[in-house]
N, CA, C, O and CB atoms as a CASP TS submission, in Angstrom:
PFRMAT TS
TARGET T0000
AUTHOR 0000-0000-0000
METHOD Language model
MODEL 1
PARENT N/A
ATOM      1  N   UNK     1      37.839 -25.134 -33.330  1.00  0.00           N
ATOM      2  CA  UNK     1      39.103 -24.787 -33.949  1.00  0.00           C
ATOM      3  C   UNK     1      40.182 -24.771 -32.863  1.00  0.00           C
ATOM      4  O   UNK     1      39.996 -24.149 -31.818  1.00  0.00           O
ATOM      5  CB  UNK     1      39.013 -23.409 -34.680  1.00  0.00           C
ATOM      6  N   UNK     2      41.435 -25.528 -33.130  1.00  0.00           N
ATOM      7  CA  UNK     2      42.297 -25.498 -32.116  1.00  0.00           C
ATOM      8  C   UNK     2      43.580 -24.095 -32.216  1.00  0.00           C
ATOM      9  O   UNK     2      43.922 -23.513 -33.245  1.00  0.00           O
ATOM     10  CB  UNK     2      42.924 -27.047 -32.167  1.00  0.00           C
ATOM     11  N   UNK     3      44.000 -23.888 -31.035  1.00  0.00           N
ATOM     12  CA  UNK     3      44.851 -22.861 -31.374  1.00  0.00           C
ATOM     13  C   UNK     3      46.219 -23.325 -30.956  1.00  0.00           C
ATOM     14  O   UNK     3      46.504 -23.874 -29.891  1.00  0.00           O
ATOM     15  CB  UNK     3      44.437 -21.550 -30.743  1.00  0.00           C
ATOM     16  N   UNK     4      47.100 -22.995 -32.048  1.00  0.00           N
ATOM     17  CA  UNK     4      48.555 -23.166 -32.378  1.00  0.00           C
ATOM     18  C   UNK     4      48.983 -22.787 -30.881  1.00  0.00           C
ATOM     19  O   UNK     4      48.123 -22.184 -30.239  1.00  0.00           O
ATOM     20  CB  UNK     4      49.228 -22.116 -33.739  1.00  0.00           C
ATOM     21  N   UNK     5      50.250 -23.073 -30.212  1.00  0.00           N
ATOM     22  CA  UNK     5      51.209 -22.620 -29.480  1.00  0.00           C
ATOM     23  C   UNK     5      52.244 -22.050 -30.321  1.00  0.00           C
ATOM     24  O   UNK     5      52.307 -20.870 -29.976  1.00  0.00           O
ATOM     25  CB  UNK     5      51.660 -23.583 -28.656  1.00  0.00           C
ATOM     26  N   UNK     6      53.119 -22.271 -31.277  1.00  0.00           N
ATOM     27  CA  UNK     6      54.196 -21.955 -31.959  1.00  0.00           C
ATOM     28  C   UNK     6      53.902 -21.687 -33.360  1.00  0.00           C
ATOM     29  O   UNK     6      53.861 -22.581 -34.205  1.00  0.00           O
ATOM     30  CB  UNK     6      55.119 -22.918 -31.812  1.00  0.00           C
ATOM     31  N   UNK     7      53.686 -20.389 -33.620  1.00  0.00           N
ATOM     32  CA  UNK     7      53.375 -19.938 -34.909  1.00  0.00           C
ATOM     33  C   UNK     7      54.772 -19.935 -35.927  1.00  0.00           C
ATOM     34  O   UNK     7      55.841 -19.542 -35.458  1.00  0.00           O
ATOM     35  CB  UNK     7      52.708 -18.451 -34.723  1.00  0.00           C
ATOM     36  N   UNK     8      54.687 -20.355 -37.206  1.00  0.00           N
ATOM     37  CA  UNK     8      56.215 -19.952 -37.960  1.00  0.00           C
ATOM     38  C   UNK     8      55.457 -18.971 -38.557  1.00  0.00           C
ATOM     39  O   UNK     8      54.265 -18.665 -38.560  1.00  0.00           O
ATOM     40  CB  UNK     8      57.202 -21.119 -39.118  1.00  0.00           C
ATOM     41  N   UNK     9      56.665 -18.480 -39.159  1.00  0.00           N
ATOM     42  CA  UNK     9      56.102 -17.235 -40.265  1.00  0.00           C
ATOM     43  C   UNK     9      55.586 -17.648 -41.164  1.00  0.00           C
ATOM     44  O   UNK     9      54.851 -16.818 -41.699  1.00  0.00           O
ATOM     45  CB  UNK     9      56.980 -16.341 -40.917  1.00  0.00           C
ATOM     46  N   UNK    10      55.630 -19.263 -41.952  1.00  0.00           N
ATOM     47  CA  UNK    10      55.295 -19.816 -42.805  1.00  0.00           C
ATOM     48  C   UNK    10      53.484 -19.875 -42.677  1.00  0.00           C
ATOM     49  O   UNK    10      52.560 -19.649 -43.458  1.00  0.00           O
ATOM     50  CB  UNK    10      56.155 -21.023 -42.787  1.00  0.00           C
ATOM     51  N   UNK    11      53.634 -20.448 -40.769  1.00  0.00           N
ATOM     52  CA  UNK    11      51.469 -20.363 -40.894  1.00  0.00           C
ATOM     53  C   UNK    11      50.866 -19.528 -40.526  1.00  0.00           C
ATOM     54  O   UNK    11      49.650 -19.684 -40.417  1.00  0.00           O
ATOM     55  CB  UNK    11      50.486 -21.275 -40.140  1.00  0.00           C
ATOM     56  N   UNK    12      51.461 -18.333 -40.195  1.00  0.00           N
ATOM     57  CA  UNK    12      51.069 -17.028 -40.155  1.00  0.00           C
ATOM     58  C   UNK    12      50.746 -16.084 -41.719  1.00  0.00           C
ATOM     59  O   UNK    12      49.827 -15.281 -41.882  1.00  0.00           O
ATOM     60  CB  UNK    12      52.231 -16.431 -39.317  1.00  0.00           C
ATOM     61  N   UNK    13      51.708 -16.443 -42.643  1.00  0.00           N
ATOM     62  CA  UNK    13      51.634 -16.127 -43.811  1.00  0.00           C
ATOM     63  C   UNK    13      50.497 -16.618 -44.768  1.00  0.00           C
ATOM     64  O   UNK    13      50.033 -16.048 -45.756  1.00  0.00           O
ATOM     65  CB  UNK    13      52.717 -16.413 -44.187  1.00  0.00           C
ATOM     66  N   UNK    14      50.061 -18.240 -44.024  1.00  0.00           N
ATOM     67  CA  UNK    14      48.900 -18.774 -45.080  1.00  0.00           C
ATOM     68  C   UNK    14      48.149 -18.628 -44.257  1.00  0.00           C
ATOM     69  O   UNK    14      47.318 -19.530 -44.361  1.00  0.00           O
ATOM     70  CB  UNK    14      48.812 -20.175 -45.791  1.00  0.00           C
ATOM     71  N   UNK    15      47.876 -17.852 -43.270  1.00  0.00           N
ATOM     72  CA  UNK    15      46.298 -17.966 -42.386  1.00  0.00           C
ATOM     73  C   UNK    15      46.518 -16.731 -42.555  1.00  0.00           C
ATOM     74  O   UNK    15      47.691 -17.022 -42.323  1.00  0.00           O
ATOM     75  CB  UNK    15      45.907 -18.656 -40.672  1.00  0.00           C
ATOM     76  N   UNK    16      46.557 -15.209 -42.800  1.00  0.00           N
ATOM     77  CA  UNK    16      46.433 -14.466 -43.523  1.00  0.00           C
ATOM     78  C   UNK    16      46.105 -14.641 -45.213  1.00  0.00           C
ATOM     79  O   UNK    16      45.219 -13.921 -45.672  1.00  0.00           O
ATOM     80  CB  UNK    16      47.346 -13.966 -43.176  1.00  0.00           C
ATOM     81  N   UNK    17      46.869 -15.663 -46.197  1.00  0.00           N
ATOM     82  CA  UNK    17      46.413 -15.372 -47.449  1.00  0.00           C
ATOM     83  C   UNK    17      45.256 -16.144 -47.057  1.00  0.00           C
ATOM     84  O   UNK    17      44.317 -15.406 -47.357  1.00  0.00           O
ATOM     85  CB  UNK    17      47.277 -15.737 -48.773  1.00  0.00           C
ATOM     86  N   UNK    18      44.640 -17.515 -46.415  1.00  0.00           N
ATOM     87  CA  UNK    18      43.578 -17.874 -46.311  1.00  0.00           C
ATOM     88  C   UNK    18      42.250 -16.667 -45.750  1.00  0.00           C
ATOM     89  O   UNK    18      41.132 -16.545 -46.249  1.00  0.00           O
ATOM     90  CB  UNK    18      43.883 -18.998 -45.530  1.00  0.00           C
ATOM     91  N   UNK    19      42.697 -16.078 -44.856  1.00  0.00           N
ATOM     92  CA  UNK    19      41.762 -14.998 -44.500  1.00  0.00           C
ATOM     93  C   UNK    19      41.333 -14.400 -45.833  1.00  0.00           C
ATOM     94  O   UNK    19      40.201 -14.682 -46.225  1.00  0.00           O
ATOM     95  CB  UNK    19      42.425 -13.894 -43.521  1.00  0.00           C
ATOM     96  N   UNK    20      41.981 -13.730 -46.459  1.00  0.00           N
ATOM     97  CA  UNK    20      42.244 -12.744 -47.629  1.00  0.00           C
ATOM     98  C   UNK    20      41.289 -13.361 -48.022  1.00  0.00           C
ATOM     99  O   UNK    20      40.269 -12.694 -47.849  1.00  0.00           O
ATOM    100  CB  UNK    20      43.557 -12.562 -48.535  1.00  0.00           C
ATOM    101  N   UNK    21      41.051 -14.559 -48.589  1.00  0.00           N
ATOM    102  CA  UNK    21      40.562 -15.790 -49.930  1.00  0.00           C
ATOM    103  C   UNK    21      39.107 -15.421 -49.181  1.00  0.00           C
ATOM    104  O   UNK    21      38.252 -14.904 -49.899  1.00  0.00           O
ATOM    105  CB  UNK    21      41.319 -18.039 -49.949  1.00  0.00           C
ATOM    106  N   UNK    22      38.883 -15.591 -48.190  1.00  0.00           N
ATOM    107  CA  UNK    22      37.699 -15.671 -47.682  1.00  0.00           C
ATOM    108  C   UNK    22      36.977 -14.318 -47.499  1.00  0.00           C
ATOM    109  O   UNK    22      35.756 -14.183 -47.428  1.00  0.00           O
ATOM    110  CB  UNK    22      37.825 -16.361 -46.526  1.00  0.00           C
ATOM    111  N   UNK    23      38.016 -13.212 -47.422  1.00  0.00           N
ATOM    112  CA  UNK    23      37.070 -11.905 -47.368  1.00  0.00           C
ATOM    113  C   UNK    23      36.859 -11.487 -48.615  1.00  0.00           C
ATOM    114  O   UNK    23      35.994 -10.663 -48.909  1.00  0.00           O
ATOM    115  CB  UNK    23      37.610 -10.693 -46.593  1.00  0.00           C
ATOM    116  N   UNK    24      37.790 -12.138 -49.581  1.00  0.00           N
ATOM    117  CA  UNK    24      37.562 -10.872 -51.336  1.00  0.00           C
ATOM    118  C   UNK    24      36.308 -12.266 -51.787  1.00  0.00           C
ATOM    119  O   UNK    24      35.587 -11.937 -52.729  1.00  0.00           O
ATOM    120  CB  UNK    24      39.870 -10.621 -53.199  1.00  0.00           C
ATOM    121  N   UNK    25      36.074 -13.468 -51.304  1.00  0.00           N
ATOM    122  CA  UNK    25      35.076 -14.522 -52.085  1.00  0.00           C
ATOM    123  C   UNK    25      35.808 -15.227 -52.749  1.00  0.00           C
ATOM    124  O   UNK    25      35.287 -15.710 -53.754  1.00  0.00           O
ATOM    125  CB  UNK    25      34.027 -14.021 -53.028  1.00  0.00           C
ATOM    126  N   UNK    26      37.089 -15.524 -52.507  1.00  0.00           N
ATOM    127  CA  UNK    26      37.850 -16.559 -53.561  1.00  0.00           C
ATOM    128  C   UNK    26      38.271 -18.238 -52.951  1.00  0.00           C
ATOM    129  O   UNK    26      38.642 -19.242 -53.560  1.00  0.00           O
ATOM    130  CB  UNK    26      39.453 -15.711 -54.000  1.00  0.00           C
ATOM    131  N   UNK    27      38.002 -17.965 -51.423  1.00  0.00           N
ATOM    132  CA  UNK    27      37.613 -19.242 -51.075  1.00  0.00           C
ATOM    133  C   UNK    27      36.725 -19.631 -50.073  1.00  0.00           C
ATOM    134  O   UNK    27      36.326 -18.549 -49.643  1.00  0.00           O
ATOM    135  CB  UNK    27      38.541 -19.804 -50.847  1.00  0.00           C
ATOM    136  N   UNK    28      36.207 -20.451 -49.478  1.00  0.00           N
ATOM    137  CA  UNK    28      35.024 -20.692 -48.987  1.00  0.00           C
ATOM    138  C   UNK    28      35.965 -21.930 -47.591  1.00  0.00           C
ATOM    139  O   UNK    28      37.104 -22.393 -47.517  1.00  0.00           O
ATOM    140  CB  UNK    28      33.685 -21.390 -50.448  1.00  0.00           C
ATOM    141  N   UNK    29      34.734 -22.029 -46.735  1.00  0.00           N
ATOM    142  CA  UNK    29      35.146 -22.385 -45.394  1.00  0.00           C
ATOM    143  C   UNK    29      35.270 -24.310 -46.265  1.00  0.00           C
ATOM    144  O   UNK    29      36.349 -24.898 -46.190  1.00  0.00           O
ATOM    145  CB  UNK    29      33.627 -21.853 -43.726  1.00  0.00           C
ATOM    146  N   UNK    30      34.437 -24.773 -46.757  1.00  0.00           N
ATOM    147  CA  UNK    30      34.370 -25.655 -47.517  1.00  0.00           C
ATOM    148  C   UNK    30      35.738 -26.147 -48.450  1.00  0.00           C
ATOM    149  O   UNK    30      36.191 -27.291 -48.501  1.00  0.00           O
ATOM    150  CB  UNK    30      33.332 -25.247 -48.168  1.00  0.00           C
ATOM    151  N   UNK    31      36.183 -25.096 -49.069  1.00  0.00           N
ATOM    152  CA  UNK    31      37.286 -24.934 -49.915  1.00  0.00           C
ATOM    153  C   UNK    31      38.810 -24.953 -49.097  1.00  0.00           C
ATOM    154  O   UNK    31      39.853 -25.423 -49.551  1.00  0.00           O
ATOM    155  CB  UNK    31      37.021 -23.556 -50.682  1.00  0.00           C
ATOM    156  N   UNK    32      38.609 -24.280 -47.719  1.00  0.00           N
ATOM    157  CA  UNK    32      39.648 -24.982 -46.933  1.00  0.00           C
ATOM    158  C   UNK    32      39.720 -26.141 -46.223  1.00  0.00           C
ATOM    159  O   UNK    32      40.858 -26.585 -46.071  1.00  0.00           O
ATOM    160  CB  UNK    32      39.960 -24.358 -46.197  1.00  0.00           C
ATOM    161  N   UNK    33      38.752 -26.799 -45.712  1.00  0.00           N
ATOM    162  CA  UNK    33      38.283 -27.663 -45.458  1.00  0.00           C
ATOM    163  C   UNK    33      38.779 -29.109 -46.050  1.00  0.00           C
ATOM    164  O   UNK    33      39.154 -30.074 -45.385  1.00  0.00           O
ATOM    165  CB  UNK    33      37.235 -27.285 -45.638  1.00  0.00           C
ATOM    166  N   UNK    34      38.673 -28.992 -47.620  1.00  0.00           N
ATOM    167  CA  UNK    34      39.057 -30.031 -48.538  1.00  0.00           C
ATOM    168  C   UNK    34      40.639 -30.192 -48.622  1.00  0.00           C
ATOM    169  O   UNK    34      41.118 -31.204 -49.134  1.00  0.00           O
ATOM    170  CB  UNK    34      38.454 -29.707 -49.936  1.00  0.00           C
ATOM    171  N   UNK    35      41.478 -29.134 -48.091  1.00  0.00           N
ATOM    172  CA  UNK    35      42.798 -29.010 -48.313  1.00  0.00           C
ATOM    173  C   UNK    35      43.210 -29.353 -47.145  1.00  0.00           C
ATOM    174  O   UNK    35      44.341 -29.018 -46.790  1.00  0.00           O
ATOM    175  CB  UNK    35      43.284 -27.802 -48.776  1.00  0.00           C
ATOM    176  N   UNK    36      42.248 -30.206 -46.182  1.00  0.00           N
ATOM    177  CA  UNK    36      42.667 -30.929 -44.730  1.00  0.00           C
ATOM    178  C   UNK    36      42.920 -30.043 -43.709  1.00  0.00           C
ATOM    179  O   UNK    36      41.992 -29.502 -43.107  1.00  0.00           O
ATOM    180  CB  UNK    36      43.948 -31.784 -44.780  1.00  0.00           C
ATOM    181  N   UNK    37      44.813 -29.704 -43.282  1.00  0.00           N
ATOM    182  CA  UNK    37      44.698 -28.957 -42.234  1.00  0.00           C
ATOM    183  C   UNK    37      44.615 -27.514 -42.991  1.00  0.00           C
ATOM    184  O   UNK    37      44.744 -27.339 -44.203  1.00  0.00           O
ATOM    185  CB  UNK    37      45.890 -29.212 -41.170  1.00  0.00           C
ATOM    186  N   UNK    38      44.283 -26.180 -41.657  1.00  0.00           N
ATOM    187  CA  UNK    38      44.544 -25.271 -42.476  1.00  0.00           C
ATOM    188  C   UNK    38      44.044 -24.334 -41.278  1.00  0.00           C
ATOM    189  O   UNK    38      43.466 -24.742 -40.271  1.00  0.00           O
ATOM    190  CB  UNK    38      43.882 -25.317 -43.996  1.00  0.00           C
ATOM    191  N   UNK    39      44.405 -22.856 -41.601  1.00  0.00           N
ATOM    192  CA  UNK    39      45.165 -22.089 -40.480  1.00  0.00           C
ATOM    193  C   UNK    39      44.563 -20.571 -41.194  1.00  0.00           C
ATOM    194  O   UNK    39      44.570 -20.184 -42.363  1.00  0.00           O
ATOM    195  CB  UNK    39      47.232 -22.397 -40.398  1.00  0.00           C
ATOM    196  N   UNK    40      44.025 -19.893 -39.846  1.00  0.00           N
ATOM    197  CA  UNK    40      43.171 -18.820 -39.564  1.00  0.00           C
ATOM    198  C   UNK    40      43.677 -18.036 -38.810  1.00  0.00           C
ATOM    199  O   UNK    40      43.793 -18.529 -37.688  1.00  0.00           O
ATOM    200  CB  UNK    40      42.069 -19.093 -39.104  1.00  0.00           C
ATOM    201  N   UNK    41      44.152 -16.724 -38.910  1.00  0.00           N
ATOM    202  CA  UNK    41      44.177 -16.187 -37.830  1.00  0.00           C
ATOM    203  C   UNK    41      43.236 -15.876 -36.341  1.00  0.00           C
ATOM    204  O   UNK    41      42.177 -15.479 -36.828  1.00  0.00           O
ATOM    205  CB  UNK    41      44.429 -15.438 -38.320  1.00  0.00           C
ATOM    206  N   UNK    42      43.107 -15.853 -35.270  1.00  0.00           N
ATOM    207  CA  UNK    42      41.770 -15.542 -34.189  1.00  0.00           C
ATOM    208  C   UNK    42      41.011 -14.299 -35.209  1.00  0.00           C
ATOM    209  O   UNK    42      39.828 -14.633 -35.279  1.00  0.00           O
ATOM    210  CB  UNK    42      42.387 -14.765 -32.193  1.00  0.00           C
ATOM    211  N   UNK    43      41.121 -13.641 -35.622  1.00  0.00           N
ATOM    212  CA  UNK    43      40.607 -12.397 -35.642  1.00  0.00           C
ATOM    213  C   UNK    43      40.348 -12.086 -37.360  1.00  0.00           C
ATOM    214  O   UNK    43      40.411 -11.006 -37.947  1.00  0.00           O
ATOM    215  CB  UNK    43      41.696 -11.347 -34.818  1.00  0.00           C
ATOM    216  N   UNK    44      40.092 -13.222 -37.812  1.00  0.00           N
ATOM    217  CA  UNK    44      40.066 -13.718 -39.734  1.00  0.00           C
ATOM    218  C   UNK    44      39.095 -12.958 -40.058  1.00  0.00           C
ATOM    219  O   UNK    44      39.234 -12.786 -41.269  1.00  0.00           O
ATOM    220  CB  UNK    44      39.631 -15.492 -40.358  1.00  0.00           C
ATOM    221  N   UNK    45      37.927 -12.231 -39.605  1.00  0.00           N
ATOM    222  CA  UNK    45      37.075 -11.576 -40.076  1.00  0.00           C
ATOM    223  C   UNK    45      37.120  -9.959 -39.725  1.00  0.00           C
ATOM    224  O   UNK    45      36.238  -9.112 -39.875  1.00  0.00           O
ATOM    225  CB  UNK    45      35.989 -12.241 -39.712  1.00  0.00           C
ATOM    226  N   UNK    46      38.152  -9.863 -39.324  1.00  0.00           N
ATOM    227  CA  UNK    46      38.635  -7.956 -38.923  1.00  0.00           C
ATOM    228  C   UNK    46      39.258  -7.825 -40.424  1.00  0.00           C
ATOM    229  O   UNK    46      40.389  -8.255 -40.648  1.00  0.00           O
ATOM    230  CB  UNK    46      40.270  -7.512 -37.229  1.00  0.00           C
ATOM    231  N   UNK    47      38.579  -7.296 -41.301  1.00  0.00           N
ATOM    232  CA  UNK    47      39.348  -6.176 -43.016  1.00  0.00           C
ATOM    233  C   UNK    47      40.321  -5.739 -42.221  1.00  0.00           C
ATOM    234  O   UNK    47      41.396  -6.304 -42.423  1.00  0.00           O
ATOM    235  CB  UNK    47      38.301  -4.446 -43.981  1.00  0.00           C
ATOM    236  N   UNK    48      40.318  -4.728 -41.180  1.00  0.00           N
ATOM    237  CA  UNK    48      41.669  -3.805 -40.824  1.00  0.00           C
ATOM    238  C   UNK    48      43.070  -4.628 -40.462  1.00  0.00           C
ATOM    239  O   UNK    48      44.261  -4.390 -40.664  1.00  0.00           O
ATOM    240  CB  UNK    48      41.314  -2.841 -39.416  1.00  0.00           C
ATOM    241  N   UNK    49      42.281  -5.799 -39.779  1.00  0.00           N
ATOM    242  CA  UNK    49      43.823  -6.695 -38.942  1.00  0.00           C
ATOM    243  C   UNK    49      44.273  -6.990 -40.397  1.00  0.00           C
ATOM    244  O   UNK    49      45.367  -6.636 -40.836  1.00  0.00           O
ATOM    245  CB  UNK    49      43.551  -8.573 -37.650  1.00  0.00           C
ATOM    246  N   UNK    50      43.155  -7.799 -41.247  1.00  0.00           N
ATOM    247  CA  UNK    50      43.911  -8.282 -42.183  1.00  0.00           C
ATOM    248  C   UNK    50      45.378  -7.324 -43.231  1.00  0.00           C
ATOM    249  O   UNK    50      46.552  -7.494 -43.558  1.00  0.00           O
ATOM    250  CB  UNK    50      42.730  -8.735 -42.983  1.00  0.00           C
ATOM    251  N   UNK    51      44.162  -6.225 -43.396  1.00  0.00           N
ATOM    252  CA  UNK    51      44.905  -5.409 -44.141  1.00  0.00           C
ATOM    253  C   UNK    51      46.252  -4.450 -43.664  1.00  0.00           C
ATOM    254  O   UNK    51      47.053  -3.889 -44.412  1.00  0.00           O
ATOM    255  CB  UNK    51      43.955  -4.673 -44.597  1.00  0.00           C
ATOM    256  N   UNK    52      46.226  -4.455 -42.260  1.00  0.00           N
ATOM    257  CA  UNK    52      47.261  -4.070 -41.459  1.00  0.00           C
ATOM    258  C   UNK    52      48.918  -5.220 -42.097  1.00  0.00           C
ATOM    259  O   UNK    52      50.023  -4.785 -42.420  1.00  0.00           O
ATOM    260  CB  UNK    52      46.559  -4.387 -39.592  1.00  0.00           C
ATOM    261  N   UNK    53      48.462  -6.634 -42.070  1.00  0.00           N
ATOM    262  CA  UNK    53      49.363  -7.305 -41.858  1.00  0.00           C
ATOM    263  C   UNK    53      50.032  -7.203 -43.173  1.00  0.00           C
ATOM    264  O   UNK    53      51.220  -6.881 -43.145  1.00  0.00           O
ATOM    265  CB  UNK    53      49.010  -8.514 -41.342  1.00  0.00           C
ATOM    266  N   UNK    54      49.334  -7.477 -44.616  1.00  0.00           N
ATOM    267  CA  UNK    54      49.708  -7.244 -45.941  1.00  0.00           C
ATOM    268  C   UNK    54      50.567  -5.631 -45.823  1.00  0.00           C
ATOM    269  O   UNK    54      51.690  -5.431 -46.289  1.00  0.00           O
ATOM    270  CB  UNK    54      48.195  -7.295 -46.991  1.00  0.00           C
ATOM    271  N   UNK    55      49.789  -4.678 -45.147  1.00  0.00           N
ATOM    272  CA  UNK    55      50.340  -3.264 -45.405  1.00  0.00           C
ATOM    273  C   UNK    55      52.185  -3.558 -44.364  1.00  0.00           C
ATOM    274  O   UNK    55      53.285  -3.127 -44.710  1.00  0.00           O
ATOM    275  CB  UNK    55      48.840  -1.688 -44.499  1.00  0.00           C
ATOM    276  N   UNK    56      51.942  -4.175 -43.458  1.00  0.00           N
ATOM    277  CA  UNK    56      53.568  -5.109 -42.656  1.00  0.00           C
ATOM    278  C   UNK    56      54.439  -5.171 -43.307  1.00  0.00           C
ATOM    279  O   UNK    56      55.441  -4.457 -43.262  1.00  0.00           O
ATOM    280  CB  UNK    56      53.637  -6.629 -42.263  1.00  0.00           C
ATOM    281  N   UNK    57      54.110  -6.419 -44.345  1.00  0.00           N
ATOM    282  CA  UNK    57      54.795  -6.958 -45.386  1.00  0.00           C
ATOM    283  C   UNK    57      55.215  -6.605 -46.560  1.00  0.00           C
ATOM    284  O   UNK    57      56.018  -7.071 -47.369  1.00  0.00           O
ATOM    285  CB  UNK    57      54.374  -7.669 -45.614  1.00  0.00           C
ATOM    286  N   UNK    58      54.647  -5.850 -46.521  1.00  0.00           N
ATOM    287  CA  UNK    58      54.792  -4.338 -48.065  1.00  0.00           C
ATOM    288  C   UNK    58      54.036  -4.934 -49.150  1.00  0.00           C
ATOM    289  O   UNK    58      54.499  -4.639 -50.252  1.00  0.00           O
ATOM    290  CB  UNK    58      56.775  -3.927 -48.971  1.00  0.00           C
ATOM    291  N   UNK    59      52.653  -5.949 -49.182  1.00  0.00           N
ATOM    292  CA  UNK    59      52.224  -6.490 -49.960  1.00  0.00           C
ATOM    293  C   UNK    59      51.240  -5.534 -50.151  1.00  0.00           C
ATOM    294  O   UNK    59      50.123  -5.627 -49.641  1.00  0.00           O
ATOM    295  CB  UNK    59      52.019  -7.712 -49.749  1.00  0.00           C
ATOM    296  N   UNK    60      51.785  -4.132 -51.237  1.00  0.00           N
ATOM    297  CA  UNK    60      50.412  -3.148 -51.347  1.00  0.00           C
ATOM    298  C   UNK    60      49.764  -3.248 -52.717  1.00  0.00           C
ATOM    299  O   UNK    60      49.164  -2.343 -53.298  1.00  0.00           O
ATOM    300  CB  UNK    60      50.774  -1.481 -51.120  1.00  0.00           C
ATOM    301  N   UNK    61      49.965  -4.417 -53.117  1.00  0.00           N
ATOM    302  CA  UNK    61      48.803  -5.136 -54.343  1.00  0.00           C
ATOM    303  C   UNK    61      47.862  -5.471 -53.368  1.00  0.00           C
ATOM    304  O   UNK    61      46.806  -4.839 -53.364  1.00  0.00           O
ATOM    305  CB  UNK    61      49.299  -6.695 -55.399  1.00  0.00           C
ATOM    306  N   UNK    62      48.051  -6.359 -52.530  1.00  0.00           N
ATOM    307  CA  UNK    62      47.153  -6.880 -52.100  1.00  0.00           C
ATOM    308  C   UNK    62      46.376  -5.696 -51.018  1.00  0.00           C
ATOM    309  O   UNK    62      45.198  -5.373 -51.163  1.00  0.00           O
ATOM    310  CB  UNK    62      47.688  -8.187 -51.586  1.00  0.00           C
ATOM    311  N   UNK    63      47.090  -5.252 -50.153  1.00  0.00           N
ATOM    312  CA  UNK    63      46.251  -3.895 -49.850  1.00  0.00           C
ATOM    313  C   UNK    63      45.457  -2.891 -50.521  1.00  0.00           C
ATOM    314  O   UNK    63      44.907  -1.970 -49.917  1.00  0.00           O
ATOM    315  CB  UNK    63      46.912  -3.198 -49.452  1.00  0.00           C
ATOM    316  N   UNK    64      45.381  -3.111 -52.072  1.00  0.00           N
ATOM    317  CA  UNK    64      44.675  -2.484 -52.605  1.00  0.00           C
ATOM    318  C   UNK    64      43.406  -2.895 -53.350  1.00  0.00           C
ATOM    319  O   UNK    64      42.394  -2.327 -53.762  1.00  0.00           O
ATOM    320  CB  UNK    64      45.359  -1.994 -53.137  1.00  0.00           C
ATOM    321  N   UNK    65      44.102  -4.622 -53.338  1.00  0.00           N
ATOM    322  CA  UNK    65      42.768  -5.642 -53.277  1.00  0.00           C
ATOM    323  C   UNK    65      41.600  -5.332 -52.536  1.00  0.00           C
ATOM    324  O   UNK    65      40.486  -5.101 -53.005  1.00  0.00           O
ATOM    325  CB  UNK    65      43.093  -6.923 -52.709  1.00  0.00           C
ATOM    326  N   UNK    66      42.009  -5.346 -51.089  1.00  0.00           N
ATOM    327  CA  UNK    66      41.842  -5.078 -49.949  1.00  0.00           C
ATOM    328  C   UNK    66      40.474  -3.650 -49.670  1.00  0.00           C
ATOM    329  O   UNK    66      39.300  -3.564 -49.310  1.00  0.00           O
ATOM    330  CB  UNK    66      43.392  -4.817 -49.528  1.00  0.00           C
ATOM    331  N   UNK    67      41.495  -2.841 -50.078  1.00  0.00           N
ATOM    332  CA  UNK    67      40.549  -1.280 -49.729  1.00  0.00           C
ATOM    333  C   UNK    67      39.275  -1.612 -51.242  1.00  0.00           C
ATOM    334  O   UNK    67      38.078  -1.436 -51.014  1.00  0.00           O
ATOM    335  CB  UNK    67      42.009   0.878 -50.054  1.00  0.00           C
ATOM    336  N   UNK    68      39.673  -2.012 -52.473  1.00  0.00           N
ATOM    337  CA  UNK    68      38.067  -2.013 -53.332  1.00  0.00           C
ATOM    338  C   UNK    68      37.540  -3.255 -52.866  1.00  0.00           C
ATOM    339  O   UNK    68      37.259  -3.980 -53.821  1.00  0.00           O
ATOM    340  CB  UNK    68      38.062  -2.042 -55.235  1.00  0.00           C
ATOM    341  N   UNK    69      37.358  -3.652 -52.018  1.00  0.00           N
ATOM    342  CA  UNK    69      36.429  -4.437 -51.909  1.00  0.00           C
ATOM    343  C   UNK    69      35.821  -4.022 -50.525  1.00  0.00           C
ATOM    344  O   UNK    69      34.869  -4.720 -50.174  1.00  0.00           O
ATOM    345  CB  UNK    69      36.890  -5.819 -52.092  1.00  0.00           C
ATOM    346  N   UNK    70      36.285  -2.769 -49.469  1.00  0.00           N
ATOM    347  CA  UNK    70      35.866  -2.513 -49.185  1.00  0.00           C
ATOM    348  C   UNK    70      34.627  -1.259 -49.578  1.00  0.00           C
ATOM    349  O   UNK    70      33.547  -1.096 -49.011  1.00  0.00           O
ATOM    350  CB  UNK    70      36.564  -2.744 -48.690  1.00  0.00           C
ATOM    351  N   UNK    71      35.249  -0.422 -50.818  1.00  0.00           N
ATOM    352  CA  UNK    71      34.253   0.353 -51.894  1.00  0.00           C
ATOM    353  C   UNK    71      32.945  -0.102 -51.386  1.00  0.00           C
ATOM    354  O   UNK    71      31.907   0.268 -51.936  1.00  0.00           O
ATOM    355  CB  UNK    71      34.450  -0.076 -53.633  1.00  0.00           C
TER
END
């Protein structure tokens, strides 16, 4: 996996919802794969980083996605 020099907010925003997809089971390494390029944060398998960044953004639907699936 190569790593970006110049992040926008734009691939910071989909390598977080891609993380997300991959920790609740809604997409698969396969499933990004098919959509060519595509963008991970280093640290895609930390729940807390993830959920830190949504809780950032004030996305607390998705932070609450987030905490029941940790249940």
């Amino acid at each position: 996996m190569e790593k970006l020099e110049i992040l926008t907010p734009e691939i910071v925003d989909q390598s977080y919802k891609n993380a997300l997809g991959l920790l609740l089971g809604n997409l698969s390494f396969e499933d990004l794969e098919e959509k060519g390029e595509f963008y991970l944060p280093s640290d895609y398998d930390d729940v807390q980083v993830i959920l830190e960044y949504f809780e950032d953004i004030e996305d607390y639907e998705t932070c609450i996605l987030i905490r029941d699936k940790q249940l």
